[in-house]
N, C-alpha and C positions, 0 to 999 in steps of 0.2 A: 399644538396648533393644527385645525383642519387644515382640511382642502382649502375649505371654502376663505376660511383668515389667511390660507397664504397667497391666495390669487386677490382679494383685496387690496393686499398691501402691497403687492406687485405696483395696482394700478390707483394705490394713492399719491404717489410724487406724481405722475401723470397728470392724474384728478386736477393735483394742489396747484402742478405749472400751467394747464387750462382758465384755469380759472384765473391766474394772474396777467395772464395774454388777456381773459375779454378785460382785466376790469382796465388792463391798456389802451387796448382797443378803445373804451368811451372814454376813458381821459382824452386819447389822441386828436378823436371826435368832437369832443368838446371844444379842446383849445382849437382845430381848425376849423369850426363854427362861429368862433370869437374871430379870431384872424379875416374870416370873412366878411365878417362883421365889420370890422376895423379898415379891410382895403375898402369897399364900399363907402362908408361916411368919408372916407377921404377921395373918393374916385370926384371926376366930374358928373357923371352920370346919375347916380343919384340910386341907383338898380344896383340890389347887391346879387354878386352872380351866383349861381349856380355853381356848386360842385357835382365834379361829375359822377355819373350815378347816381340821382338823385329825380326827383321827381318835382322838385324845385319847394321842396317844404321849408326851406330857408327863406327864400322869396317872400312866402306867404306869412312869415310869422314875423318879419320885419315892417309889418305895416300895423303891429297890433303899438 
């Protein structure tokens, strides 16, 4: 084994655990896009809010 294959393999369960965090991260994303989705249509208001940090592109895609 090189160098090079052993310092790879060091930083492939690394790699493989990243990668499983983001595809978490847009699952999580997802379902609290719906969720917001869902308090909205049942709000009175009618305005689905904002999460924060956002820039309000929920807002604007709930009128399509």
């Amino acid at each position: 084994m090189t160098d090079d294959d052993m310092r790879q393999s060091r930083h492939a369960p690394a790699e493989h655990r990243i990668a499983e965090l983001e595809d978490e991260v847009d699952e999580l994303r997802s379902a609290n896009e719906i969720l917001l989705s869902v308090a909205a249509y049942f709000s009175n208001t009618g305005v689905p809010p904002t999460p924060p940090g956002t820039s309000g592109t929920l807002a604007a895609s709930a009128d399509d």
